[in-house]
C-alpha positions as CSV (number, residue, x, y, z in Angstrom):
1,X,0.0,0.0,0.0
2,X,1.2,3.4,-0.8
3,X,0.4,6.4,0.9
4,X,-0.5,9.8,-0.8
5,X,0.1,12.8,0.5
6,X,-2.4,15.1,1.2
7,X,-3.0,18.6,0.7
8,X,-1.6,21.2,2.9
9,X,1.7,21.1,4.7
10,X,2.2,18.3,7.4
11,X,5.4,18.1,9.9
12,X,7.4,15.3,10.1
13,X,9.0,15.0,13.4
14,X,12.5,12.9,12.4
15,X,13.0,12.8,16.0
16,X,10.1,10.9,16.9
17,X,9.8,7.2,16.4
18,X,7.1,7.0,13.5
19,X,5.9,4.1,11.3
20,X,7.4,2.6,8.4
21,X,5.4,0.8,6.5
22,X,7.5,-2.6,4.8
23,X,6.8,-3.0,1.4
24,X,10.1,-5.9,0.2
25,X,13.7,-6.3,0.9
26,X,17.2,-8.0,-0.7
27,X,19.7,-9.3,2.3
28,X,23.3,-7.6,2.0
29,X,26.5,-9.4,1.8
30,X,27.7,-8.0,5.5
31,X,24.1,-9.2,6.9
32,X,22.6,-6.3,6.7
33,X,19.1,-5.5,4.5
34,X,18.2,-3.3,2.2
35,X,14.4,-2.5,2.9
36,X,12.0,-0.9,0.6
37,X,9.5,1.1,3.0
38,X,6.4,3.7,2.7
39,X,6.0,6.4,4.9
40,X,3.5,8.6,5.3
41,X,4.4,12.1,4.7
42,X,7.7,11.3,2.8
43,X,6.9,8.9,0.0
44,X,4.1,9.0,-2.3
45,X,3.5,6.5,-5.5
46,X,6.9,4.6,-4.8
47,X,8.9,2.8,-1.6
48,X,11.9,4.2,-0.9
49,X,14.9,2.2,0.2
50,X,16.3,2.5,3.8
51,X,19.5,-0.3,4.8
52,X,19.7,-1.8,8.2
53,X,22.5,-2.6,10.0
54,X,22.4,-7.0,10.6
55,X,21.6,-6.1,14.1
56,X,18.0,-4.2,13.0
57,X,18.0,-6.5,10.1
58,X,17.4,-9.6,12.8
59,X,14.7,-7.6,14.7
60,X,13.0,-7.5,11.1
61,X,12.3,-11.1,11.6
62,X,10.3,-12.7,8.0
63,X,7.9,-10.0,7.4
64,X,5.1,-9.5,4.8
65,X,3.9,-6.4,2.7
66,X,2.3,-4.3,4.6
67,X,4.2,-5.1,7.9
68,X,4.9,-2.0,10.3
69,X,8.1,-1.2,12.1
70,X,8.4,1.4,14.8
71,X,11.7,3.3,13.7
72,X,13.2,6.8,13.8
73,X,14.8,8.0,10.5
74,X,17.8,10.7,9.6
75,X,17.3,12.8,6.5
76,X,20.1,12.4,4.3
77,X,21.5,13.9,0.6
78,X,19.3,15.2,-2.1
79,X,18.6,12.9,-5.1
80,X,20.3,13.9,-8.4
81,X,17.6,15.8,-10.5
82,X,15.8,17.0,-7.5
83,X,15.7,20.4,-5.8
84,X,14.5,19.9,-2.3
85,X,10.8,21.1,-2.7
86,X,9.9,17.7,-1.6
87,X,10.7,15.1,1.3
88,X,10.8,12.4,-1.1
89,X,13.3,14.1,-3.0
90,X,15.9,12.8,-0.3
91,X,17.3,9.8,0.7
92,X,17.0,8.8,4.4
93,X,18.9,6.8,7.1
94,X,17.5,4.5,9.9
95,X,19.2,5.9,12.9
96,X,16.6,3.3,15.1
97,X,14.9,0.1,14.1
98,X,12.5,-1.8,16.7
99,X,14.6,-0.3,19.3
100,X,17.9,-1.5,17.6
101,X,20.4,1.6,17.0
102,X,23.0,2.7,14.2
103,X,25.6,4.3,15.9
104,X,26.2,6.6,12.5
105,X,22.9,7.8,12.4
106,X,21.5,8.1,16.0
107,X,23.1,11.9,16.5
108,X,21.4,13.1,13.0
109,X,17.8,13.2,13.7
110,X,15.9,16.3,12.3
111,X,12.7,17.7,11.5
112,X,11.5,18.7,8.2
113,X,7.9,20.1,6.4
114,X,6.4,18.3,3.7
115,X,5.4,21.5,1.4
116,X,2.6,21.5,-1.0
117,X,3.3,22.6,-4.6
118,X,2.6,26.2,-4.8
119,X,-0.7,27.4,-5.6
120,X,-2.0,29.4,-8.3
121,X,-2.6,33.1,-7.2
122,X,-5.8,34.7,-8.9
123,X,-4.4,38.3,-9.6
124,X,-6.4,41.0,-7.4
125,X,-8.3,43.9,-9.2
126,X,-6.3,47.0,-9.2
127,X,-8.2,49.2,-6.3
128,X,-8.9,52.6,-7.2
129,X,-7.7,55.6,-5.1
130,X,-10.0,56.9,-3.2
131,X,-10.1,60.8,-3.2
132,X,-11.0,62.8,-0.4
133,X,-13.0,65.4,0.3
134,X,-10.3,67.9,0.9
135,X,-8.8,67.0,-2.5
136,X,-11.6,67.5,-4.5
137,X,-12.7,70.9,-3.1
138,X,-9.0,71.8,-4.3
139,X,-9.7,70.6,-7.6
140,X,-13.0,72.8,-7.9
141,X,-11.4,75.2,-6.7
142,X,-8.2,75.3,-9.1
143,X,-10.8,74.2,-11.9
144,X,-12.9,77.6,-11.5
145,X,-9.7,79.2,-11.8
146,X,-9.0,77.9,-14.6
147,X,-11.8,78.1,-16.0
148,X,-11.8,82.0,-15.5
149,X,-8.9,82.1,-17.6
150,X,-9.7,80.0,-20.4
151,X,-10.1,81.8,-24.2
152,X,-10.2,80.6,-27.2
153,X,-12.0,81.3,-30.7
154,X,-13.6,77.4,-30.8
155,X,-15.0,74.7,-28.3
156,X,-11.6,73.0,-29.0
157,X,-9.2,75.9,-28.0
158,X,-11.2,76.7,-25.1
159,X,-10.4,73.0,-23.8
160,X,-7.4,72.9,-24.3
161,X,-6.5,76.2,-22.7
162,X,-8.6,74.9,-20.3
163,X,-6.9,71.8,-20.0
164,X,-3.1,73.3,-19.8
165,X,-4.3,76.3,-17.4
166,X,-5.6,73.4,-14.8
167,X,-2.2,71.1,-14.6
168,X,-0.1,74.6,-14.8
169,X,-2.4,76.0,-11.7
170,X,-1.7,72.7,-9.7
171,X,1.6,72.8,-9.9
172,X,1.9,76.1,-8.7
173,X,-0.6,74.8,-5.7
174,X,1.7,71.9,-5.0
175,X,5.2,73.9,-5.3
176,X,6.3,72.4,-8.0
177,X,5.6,75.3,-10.8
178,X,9.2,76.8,-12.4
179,X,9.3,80.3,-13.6
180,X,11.3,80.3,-16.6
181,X,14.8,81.2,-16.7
182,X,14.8,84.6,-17.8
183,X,12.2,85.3,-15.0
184,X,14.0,84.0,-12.2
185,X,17.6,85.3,-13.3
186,X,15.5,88.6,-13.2
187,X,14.5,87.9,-9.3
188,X,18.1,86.8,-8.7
189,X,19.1,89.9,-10.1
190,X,16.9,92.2,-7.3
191,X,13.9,92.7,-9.9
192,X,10.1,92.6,-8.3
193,X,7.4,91.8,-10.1
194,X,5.2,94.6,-9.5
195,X,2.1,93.4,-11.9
196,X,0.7,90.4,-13.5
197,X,-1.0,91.2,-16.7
198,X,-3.5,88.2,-18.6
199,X,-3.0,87.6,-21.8
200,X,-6.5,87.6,-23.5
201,X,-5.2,85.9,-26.6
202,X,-5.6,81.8,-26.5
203,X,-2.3,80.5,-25.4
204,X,-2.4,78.1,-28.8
205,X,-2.9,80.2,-31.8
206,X,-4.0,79.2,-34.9
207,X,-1.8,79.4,-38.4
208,X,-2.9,82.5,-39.9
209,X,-0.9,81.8,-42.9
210,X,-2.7,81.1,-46.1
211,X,-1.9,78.1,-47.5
212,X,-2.1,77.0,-51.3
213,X,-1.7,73.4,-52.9
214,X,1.3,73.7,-54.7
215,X,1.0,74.4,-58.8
216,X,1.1,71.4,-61.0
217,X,3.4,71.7,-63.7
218,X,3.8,69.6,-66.7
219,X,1.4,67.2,-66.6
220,X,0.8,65.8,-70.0
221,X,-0.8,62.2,-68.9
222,X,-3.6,60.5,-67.2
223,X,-0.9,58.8,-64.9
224,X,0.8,62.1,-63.7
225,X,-2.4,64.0,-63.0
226,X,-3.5,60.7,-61.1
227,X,-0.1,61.5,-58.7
228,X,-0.9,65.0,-58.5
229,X,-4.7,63.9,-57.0
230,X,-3.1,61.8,-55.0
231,X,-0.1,64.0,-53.8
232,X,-2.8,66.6,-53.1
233,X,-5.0,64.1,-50.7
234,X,-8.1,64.1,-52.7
235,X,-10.1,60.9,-53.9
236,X,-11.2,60.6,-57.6
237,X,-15.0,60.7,-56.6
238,X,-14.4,64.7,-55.6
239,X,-12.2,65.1,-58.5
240,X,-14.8,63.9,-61.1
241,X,-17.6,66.0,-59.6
242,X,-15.4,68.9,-59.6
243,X,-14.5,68.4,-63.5
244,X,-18.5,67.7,-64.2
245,X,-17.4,64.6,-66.0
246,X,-15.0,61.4,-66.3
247,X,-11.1,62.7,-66.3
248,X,-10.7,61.5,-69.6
249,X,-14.2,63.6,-71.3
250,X,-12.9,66.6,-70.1
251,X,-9.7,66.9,-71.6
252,X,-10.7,65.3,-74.4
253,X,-12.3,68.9,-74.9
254,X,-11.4,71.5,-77.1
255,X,-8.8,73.8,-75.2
256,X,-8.7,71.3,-72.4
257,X,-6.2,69.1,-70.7
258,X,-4.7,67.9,-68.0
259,X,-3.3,71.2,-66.2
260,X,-6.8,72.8,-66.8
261,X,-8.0,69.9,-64.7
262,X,-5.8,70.3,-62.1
263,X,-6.0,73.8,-62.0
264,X,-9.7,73.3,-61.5
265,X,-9.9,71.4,-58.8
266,X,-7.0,73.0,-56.7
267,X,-9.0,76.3,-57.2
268,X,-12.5,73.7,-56.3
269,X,-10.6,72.1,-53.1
270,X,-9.7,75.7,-51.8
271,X,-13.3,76.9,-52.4
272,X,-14.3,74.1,-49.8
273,X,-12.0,75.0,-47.5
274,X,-9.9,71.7,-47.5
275,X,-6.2,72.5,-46.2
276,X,-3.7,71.5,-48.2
277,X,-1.1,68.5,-47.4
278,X,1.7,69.5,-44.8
279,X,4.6,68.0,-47.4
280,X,2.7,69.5,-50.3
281,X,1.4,73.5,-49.8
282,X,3.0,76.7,-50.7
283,X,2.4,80.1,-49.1
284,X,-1.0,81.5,-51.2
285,X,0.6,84.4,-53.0
């Protein structure tokens, strides 16, 4: 019979006579006996060997499986391959056997813990962080500020004035605004600031330049007025509604061609307000 261990972690006492349980054994040229035991606690699926001295071997007397022994056992060296997380991943002495000592072994007697394998952790939800009252009256507070302060010509501009105003306001609340270097070389310098003026300008301006697509030049076929639609950023569809017709009808029209077409719908795209590509404008002259 072999013993399985059970879950949870159970002590084994080494220096307490405990029960073997005999399972076989071969007889050793000096006498001796090498016995195959289970014990409950260490082994699991298999016996382990443990040797007795011809002294303990005679106390054995002619025993059958299943046979139990009152004995004490030492812990011994790791088996190769094994790291220690279990007790049967060492080999053990007999230090007494029915009462019969081994010299070697009697002074060796220990204790160890028979460890479960480690079990799966189930990762916890990340808590939120709780804010406290005190901390959001300070954010109101800082917000209404900000919000004081905010311009802008759109819904956009205003939040994102809005936005920057807010983080720039808290980190002059939390001490951990910096001037910028020309201001505090000023201070450093014995200047005061006397007055704070607000600008009433948004703090993120749009481009007031005026922006053209630039001119084609040169195009003489349907396959480099196709790259100048594309460089451009428009789709066919638009292009074909701003000619009136297929590509191909209109310049197949008297005094037509393939610049008037482009020239066309540059002049069409600008009409509609579409901004030209970053990597493909000019300044509108």
């Amino acid at each position: 019979m072999v013993t399985k261990l059970k879950e949870g972690v159970k002590l084994v006492d080494l220096n307490q006579t405990i029960e073997i349980e005999y399972d076989n054994h071969k007889k050793k040229p000096d006498g001796g006996v090498q016995m195959y035991v289970n014990v409950e606690g260490i082994t699991n699926r298999y016996a382990m060997p443990v040797h007795l001295t011809p002294e303990q071997a005679a106390a054995m007397g002619d025993p059958v499986a299943g046979t139990r022994y009152k004995a004490k056992l030492v812990q011994s060296s790791l088996k190769d391959g094994k790291d220690g997380s279990w007790p049967s991943d060492f080999w053990y002495n007999v230090a007494i056997f029915e009462g019969v000592a081994d010299e070697r072994n009697i002074k060796k007697e220990s204790t160890v813990a028979v460890a479960t394998p480690p079990t799966k952790t189930t990762p916890q939800p990340k808590v939120p962080v709780s804010i406290t009252r005190e901390d959001l009256i300070v954010k109101q507070v800082i917000f209404k500020e900000a919000s004081n302060h905010s311009h802008g010509n759109t819904p956009e501009e205003v939040v994102r004035n809005l936005d920057y105003l807010f983080k720039e306001f808290t980190k002059v609340f939390n001490g951990e605004y910096k001037a910028s270097p020309l201001v505090e070389e000023a201070l450093k310098q014995g200047a005061k600031i006397v007055d704070i003026k607000t600008k009433e300008e948004p703090l993120f301006e749009e481009d007031s330049t005026k922006w053209d697509y630039k001119k084609p030049q040169g195009l003489v076929t349907y396959a480099e007025f196709v790259m100048y639609v594309k460089n451009c950023g428009w789709i066919m569809e638009d292009v074909i509604k701003w000619l009136g017709m297929e590509v191909e009808a209109y310049v197949s029209q008297p005094s037509k061609g393939y610049m008037t077409a482009a020239k066309l719908c540059k002049d069409k795209a600008l009409e509609q307000g579409l901004e030209p590509p970053f990597d493909f404008r000019q300044e509108k002259k």
